[in-house]
C-alpha positions as a Markdown table, in Angstrom:
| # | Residue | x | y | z |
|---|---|---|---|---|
| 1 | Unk | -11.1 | 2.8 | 20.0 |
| 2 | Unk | -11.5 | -1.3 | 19.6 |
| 3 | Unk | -11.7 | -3.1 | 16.0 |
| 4 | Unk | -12.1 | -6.3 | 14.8 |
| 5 | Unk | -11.3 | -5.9 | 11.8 |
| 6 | Unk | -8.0 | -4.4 | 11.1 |
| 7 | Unk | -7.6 | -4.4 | 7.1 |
| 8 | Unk | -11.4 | -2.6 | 7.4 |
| 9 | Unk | -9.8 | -0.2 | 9.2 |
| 10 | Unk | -6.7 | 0.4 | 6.9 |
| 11 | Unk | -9.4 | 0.2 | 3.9 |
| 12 | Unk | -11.1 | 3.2 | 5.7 |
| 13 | Unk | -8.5 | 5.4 | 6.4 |
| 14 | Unk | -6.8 | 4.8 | 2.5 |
| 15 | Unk | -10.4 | 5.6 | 1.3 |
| 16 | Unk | -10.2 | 8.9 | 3.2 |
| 17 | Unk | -6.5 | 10.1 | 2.6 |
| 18 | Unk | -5.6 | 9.0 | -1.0 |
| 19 | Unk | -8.0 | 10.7 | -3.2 |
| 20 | Unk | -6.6 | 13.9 | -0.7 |
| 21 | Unk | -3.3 | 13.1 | -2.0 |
| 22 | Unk | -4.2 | 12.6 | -5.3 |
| 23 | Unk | -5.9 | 16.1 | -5.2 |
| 24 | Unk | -2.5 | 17.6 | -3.9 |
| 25 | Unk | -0.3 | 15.7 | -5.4 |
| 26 | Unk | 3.0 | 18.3 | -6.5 |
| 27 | Unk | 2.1 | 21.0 | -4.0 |
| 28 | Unk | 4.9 | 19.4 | -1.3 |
| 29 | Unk | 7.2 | 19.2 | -3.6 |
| 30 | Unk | 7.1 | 23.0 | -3.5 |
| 31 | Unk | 6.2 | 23.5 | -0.2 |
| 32 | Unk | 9.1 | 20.8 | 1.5 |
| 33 | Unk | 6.4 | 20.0 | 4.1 |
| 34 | Unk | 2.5 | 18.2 | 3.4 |
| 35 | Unk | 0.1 | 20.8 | 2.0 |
| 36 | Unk | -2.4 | 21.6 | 4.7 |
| 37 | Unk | -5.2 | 19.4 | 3.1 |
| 38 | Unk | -3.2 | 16.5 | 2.8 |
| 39 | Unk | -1.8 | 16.7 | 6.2 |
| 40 | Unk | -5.2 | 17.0 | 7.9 |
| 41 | Unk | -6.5 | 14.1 | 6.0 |
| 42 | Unk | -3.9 | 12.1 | 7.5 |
| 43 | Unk | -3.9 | 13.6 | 10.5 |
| 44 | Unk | -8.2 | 13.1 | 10.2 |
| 45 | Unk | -8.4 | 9.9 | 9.5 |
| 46 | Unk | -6.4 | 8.3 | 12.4 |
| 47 | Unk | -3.4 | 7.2 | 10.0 |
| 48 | Unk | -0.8 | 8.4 | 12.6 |
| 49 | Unk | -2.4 | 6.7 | 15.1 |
| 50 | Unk | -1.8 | 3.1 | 13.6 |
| 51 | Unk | 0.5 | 2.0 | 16.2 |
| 52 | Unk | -0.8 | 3.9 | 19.1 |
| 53 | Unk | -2.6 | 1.3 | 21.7 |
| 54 | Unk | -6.6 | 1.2 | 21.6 |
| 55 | Unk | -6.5 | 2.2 | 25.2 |
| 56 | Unk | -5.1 | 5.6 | 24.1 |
| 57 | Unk | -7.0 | 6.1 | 21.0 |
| 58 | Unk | -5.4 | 4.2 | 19.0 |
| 59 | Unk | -5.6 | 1.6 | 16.0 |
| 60 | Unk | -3.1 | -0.8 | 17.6 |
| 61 | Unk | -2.9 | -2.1 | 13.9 |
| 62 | Unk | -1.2 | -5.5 | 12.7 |
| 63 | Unk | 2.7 | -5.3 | 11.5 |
| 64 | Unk | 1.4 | -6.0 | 7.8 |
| 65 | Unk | -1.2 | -3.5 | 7.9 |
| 66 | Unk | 0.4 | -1.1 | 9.0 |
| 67 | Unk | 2.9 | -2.2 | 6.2 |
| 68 | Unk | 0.0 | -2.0 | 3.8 |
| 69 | Unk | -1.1 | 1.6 | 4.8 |
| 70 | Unk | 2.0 | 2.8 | 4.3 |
| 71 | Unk | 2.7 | 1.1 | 0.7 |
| 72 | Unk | -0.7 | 2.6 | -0.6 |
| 73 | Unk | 0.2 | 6.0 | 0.4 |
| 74 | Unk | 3.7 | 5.7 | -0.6 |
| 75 | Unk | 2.3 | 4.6 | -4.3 |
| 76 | Unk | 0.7 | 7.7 | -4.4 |
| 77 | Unk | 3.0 | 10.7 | -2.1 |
| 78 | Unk | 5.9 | 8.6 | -0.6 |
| 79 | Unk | 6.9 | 11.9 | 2.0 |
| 80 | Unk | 3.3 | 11.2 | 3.5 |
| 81 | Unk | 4.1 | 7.6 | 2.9 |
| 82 | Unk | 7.2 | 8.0 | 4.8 |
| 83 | Unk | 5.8 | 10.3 | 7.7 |
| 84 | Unk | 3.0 | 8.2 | 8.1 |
| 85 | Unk | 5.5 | 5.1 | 8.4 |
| 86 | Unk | 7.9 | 7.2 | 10.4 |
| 87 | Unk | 5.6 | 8.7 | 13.1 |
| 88 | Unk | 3.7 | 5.4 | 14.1 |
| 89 | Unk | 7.5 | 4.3 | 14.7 |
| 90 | Unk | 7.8 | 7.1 | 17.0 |
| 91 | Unk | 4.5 | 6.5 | 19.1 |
| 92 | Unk | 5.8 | 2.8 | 19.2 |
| 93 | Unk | 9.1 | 3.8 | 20.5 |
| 94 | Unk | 7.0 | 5.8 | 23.2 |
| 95 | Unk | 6.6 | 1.8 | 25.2 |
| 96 | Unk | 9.8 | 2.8 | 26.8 |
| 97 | Unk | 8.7 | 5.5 | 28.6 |
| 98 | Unk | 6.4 | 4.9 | 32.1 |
| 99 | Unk | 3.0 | 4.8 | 32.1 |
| 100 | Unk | 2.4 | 8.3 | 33.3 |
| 101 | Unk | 4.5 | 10.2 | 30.0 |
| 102 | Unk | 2.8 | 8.1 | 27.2 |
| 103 | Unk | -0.7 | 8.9 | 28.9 |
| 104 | Unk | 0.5 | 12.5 | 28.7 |
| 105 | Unk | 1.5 | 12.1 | 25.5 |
| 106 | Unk | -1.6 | 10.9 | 23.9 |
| 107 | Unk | -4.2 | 12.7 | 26.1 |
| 108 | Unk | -4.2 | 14.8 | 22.8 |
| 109 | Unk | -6.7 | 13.4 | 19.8 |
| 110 | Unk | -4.1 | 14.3 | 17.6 |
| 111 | Unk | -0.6 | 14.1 | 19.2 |
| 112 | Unk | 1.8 | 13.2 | 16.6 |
| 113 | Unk | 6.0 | 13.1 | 17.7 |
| 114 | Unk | 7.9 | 13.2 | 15.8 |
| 115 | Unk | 11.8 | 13.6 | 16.2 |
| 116 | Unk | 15.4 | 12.4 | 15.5 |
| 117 | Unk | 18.4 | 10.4 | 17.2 |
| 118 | Unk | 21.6 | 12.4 | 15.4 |
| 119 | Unk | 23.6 | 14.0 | 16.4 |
| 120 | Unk | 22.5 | 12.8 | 20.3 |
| 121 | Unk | 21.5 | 15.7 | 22.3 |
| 122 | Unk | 22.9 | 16.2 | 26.0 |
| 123 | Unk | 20.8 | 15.7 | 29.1 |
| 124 | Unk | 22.1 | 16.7 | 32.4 |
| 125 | Unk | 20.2 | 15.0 | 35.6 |
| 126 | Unk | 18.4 | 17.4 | 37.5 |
| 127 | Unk | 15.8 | 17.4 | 40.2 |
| 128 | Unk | 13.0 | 15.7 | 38.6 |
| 129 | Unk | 13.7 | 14.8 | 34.8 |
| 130 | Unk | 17.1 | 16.3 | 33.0 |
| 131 | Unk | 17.6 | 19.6 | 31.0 |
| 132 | Unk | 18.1 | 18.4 | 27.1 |
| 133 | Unk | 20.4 | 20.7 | 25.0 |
| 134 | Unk | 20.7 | 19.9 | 21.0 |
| 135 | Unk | 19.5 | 20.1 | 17.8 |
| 136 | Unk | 19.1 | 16.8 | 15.2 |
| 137 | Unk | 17.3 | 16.7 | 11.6 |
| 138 | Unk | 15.5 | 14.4 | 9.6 |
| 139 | Unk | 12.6 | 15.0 | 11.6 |
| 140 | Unk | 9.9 | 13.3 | 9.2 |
| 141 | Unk | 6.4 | 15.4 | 9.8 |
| 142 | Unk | 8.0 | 18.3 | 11.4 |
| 143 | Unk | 5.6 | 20.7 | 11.0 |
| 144 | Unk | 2.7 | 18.0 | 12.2 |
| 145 | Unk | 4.7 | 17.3 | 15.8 |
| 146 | Unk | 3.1 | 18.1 | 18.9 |
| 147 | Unk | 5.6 | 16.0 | 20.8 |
| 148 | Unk | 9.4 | 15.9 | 20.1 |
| 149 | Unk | 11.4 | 13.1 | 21.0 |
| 150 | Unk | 15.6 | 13.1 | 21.1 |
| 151 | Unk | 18.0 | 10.9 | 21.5 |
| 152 | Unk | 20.5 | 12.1 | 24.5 |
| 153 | Unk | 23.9 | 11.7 | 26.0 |
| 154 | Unk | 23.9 | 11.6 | 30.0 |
| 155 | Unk | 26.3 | 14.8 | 30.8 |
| 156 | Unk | 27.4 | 15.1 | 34.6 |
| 157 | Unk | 29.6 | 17.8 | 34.9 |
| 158 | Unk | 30.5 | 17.9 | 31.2 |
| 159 | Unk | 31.6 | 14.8 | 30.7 |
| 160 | Unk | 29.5 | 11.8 | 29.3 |
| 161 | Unk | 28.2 | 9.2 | 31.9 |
| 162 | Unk | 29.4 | 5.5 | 31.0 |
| 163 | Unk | 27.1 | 2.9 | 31.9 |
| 164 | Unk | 28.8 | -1.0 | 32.8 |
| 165 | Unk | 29.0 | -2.1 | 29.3 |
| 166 | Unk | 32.1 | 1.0 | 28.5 |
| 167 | Unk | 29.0 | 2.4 | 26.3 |
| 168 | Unk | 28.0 | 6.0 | 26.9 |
| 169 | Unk | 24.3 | 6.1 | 28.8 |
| 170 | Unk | 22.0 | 6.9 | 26.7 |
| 171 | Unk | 18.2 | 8.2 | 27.2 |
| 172 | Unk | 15.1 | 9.0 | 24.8 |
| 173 | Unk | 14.3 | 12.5 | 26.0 |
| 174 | Unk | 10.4 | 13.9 | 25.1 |
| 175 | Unk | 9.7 | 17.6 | 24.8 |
| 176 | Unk | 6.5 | 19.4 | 24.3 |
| 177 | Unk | 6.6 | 20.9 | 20.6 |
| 178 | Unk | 6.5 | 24.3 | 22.1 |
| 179 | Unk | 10.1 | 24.2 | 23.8 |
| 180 | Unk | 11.4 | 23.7 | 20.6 |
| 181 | Unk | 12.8 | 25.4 | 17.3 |
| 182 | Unk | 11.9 | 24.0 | 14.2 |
| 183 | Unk | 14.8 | 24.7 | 11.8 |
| 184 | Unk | 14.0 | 25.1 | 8.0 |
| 185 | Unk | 16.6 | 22.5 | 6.9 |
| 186 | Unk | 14.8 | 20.3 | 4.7 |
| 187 | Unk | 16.6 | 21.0 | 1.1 |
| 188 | Unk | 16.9 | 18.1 | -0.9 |
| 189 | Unk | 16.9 | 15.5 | -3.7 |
| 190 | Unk | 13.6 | 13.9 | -3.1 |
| 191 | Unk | 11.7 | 13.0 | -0.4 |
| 192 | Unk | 10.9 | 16.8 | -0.5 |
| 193 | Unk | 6.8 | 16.8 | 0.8 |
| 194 | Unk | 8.0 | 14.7 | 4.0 |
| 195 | Unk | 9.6 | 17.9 | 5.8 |
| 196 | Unk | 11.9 | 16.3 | 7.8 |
| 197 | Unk | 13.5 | 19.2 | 8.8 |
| 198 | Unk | 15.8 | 19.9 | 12.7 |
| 199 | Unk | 14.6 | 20.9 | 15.9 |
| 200 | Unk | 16.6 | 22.6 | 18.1 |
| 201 | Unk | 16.4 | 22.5 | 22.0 |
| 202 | Unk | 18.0 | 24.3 | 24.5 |
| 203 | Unk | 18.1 | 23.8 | 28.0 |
| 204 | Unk | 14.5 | 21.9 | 27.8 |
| 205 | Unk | 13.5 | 20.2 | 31.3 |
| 206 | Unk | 11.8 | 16.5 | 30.6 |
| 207 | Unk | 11.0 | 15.3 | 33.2 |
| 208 | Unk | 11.6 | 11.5 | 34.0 |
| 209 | Unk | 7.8 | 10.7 | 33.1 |
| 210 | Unk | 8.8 | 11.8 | 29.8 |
| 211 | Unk | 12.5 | 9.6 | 29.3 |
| 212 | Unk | 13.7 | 6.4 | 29.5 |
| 213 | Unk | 17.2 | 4.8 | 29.4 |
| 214 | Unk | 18.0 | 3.8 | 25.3 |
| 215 | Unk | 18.2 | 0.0 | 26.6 |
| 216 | Unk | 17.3 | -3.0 | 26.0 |
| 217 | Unk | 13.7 | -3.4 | 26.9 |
| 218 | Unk | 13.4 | -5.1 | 30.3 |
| 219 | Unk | 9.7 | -4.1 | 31.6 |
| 220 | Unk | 7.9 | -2.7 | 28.5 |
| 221 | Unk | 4.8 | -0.2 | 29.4 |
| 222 | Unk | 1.6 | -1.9 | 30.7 |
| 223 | Unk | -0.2 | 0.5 | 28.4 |
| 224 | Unk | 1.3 | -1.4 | 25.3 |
| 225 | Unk | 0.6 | -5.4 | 26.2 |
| 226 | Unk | -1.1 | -6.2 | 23.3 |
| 227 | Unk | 1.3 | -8.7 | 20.4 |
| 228 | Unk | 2.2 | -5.8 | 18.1 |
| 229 | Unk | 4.3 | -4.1 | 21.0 |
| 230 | Unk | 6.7 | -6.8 | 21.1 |
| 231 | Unk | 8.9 | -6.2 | 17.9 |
| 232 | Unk | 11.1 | -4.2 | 20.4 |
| 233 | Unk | 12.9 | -0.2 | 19.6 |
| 234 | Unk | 13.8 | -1.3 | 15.8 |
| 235 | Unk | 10.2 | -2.3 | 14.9 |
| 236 | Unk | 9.8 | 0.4 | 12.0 |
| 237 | Unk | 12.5 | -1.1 | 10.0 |
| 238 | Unk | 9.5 | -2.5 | 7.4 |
| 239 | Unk | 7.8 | 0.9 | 7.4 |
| 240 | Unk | 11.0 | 2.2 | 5.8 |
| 241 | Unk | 11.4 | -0.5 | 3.3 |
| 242 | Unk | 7.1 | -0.7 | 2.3 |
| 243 | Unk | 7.5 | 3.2 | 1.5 |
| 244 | Unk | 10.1 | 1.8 | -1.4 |
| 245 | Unk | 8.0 | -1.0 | -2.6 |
| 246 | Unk | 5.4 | 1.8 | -2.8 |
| 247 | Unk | 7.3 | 4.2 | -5.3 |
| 248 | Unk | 8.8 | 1.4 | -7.1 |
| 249 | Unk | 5.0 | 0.1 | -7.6 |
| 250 | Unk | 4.5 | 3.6 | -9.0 |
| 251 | Unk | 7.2 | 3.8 | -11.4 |
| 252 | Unk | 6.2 | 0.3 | -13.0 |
| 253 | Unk | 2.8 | 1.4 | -13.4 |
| 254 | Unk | 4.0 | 4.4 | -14.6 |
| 255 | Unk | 6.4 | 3.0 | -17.2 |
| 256 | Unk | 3.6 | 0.2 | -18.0 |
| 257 | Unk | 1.4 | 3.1 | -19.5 |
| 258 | Unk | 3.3 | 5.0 | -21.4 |
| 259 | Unk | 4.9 | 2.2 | -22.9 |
| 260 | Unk | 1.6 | 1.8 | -24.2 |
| 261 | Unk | 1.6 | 4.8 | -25.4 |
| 262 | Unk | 4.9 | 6.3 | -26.5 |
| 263 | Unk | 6.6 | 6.4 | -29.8 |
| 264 | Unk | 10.2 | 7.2 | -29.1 |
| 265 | Unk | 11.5 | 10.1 | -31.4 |
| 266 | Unk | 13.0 | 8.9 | -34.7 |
| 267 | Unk | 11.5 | 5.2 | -34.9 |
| 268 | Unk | 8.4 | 3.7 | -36.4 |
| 269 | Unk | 7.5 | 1.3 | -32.9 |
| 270 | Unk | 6.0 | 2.1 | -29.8 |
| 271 | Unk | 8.4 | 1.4 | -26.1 |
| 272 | Unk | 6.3 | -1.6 | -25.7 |
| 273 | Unk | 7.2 | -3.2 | -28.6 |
| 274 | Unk | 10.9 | -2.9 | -28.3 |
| 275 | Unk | 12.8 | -6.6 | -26.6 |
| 276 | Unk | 14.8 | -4.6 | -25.1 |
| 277 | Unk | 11.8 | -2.7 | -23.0 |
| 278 | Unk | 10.1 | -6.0 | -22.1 |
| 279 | Unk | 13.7 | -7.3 | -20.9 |
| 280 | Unk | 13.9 | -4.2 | -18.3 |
| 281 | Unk | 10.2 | -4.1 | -17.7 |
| 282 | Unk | 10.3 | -7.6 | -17.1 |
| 283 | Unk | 13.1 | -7.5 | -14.7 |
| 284 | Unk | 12.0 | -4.4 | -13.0 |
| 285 | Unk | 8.5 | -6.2 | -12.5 |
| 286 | Unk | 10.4 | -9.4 | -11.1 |
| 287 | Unk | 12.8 | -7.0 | -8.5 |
| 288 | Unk | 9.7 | -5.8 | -7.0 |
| 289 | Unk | 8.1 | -8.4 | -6.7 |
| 290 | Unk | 10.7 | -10.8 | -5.2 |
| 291 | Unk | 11.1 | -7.5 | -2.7 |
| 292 | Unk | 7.6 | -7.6 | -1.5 |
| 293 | Unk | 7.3 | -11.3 | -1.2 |
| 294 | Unk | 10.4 | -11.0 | 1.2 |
| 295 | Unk | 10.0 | -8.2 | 3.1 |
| 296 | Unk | 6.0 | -9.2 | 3.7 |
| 297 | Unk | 7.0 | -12.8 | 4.6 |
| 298 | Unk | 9.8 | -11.8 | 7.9 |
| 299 | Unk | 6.6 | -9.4 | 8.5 |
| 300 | Unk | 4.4 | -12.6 | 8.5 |
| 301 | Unk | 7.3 | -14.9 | 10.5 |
| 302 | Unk | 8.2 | -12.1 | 13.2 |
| 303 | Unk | 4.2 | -11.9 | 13.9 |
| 304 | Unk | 3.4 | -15.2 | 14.7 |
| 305 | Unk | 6.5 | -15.3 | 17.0 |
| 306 | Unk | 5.3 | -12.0 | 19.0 |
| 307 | Unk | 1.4 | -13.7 | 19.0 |
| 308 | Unk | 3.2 | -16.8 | 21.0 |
| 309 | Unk | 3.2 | -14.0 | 23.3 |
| 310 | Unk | 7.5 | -13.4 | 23.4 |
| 311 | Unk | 9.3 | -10.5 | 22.0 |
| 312 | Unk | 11.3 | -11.0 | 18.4 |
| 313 | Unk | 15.0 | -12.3 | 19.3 |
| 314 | Unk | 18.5 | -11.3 | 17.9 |
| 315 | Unk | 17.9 | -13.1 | 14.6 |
| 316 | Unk | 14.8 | -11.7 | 14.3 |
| 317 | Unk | 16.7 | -8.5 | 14.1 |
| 318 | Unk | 19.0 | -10.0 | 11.6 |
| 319 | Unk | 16.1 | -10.9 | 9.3 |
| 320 | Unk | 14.3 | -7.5 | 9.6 |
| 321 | Unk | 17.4 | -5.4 | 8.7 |
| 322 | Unk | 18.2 | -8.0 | 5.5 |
| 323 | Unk | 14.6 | -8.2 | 4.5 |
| 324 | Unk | 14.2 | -4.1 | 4.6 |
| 325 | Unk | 17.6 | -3.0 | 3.3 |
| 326 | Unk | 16.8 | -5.9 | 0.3 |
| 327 | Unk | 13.5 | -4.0 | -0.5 |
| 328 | Unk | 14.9 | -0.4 | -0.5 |
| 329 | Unk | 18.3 | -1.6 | -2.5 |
| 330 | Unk | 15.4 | -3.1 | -5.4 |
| 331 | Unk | 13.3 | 0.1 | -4.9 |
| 332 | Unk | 16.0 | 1.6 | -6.6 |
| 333 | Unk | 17.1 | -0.2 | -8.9 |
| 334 | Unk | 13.8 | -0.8 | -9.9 |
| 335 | Unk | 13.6 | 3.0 | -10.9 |
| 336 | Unk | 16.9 | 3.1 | -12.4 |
| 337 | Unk | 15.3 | 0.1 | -15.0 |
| 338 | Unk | 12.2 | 2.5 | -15.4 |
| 339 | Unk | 14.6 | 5.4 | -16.0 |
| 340 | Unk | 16.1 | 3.6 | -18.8 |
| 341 | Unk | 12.6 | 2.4 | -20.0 |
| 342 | Unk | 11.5 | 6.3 | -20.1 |
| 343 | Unk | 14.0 | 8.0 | -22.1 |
| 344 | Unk | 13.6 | 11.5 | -22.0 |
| 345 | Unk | 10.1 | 11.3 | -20.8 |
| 346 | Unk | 12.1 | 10.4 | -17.2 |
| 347 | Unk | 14.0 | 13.4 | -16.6 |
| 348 | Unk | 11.4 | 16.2 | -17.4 |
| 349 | Unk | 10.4 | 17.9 | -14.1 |
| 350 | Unk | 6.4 | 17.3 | -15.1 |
| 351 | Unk | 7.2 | 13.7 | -15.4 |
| 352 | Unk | 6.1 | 11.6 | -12.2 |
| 353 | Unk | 8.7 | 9.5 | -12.9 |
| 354 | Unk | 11.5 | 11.9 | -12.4 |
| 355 | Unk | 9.9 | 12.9 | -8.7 |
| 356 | Unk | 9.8 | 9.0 | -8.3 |
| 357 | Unk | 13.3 | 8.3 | -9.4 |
| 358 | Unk | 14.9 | 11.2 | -6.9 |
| 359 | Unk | 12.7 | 9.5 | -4.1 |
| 360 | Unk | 13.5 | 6.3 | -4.0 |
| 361 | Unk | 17.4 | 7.1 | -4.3 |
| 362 | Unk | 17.0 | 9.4 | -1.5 |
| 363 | Unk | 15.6 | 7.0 | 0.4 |
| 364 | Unk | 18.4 | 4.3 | -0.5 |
| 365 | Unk | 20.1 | 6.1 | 2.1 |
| 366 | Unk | 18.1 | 6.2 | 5.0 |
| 367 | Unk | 20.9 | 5.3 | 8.2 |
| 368 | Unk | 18.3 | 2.5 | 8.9 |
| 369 | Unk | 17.9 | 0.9 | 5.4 |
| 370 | Unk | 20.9 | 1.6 | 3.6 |
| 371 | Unk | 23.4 | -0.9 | 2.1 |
| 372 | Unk | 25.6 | -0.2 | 5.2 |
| 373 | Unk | 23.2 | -2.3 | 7.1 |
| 374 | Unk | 24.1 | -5.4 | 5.1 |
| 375 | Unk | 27.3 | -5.5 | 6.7 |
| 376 | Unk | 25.9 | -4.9 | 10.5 |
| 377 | Unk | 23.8 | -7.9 | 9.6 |
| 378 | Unk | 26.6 | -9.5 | 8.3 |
| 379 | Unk | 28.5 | -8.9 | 11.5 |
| 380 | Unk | 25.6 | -10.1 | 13.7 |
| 381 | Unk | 25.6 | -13.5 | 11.8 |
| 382 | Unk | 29.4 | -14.1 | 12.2 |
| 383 | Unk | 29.5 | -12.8 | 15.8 |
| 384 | Unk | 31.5 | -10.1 | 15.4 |
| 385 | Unk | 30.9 | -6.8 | 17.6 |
| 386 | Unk | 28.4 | -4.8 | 15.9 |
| 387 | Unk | 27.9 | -1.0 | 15.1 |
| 388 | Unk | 24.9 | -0.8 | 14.7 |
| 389 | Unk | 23.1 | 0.4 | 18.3 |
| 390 | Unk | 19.6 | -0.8 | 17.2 |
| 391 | Unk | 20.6 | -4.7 | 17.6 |
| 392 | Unk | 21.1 | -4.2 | 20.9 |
| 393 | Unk | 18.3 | -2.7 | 21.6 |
């Protein structure tokens, strides 16, 4: 599949999912997984193939279009936002492998992997791959995945393998969606429709076609030469952070109308006459869009590096993790302004901004955009030893 025109393409696939969503909207919420309409919409219109290279099928989209994708959907159903984010991250991460287990992979029209890194599985080396024993959650998509990816612990007679560094060795470990158990897990405060539920595995063999060491990427896979692939293993950061902006959007839409239209009980003026809801309107309106403006601009910067034809550096890493933690951290707050905007309109179950409000602080927490992350970045800037893996990655 070639294009020329990627925003054409984005414009194509939004004009086939949202009015889906829209359609659906609520029924994940319920479910804790996409309704079956909405994920074969996505699933349809190539959306989780955004990052996959042309030469497999894929879109091979842009960083900021794929940012763009994302943000519309999230505006609308952030869990499909987020899976839609989340599993082009996967495929990405699928440049590690060799040649012969992406093609595998992605024989499949509609191969989708999906996965999680914690708690790290256990591979012991056999002849021919490893056998991967574990189980891990917030598997984003779950009950889309064909493929299932891990993050595992070399084991050699029961104790971990160390590699040079002191570090444990480390491998991304693939499995076919059939050698595993999908857990129903996924009971929470928001985020509800993205089903990121566990897998468990037990005793899988992957063969080495299907793993790679969790290193620093030395010869990247042929099959992904094109710019975009060299944003290296921590790439989705802004997928994370453009699912935020995306709710955030919503709520300040949503608090613009019915501002317009509410008269709170027991006074005479509407919401948007009161100072004080201009004042948090205002200031909910200028978090966002101070977010955007960053997190799209270190999109903008870390492109035109990778189209020089090098991979991002060390500080690029730095800039990502700021940019993306800043934008999530406003999400937030952003609804927390709205919240106070609302009144009791915002905590009523039929409200869209209560839904809204419960997502985006959910998603404050993510491992890979939470306030935590400012201080790895911090520690990268002074040159202290960092504990956050992806850096060195």
């Amino acid at each position: 599949m070639t294009t020329t025109n990627p925003a054409r393409v984005v414009d194509d696939m939004l004009e086939r999912v949202l009015p889906v969503l829209r359609a659906h909207l609520g029924e994940g919420e319920r479910l804790r997984r996409l309704p079956e309409a909405t994920a074969e919409a996505l699933l349809a219109s190539g959306a989780l193939l955004a990052w996959v290279p042309r030469e497999l099928g894929g879109h091979e989209l842009p960083p900021a279009e794929l940012a763009r994708l994302v943000e519309e959907i999230s505006k609308v159903d952030s869990g499909a936002g987020f899976i839609v984010g989340n599993c082009n991250t996967n495929a990405y991460m699928m440049v590690a492998l060799p040649e012969e287990g992406v093609r595998e992979i992605f024989a499949e029209r509609r191969a989708v992997v999906v996965g999680g890194g914690f708690p790290p599985a256990q591979a012991v080396p056999v002849s021919g791959g490893y056998r991967v024993t574990g189980q891990a959650g917030f598997a984003s998509g779950a009950h889309l995945a064909t493929w299932v990816f891990a993050f595992a612990m070399i084991v050699e007679n029961g104790e971990p393998r160390f590699g040079p560094d002191g570090m444990p060795s480390m491998l991304i470990a693939v499995m076919r969606r059939s050698e595993c158990e999908l857990l129903d897990t996924w009971h929470t405060l928001g985020l509800r429709s993205s089903g990121s539920h566990d897998f468990k595995y037990t005793d899988v063999f992957v063969p080495s076609g299907r793993s790679a060491p969790l290193a620093p990427l030395v010869n990247p896979n042929p099959l992904f030469r094109g710019p975009v692939y060299r944003a290296r293993l921590w790439a989705g950061h802004p997928a994370f952070a453009v699912t935020g902006l995306g709710v955030a959007r919503a709520a300040i839409d949503t608090a613009i109308d019915l501002a317009q239209r509410k008269t709170p009980n027991f006074m005479m003026q509407r919401l948007g006459d009161s100072q004080s809801v201009q004042r948090l309107l205002g200031r909910a309106e200028a978090k966002w869009r101070a977010a955007r403006a960053y997190i799209y601009e270190t999109v903008d910067k870390l492109w035109r590096h990778q189209l020089t034809g090098d991979f991002v550096t060390h500080e690029h890493a730095i800039d990502m993790q700021l940019a993306s933690s800043f934008a999530i951290e406003s999400a937030r707050e952003v609804t927390e302004l709205v919240h106070e905007i609302a009144g009791s309109t915002g905590f009523r179950e039929e409200s869209q901004l209560e839904r809204l409000f419960r997502d985006a602080h959910t998603m404050s927490q993510h491992a890979f955009t939470s306030a935590a992350r400012y201080e790895s970045a911090a520690k990268a800037m002074l040159g202290r030893e960092n504990d956050w893996a992806f850096f060195r990655l």
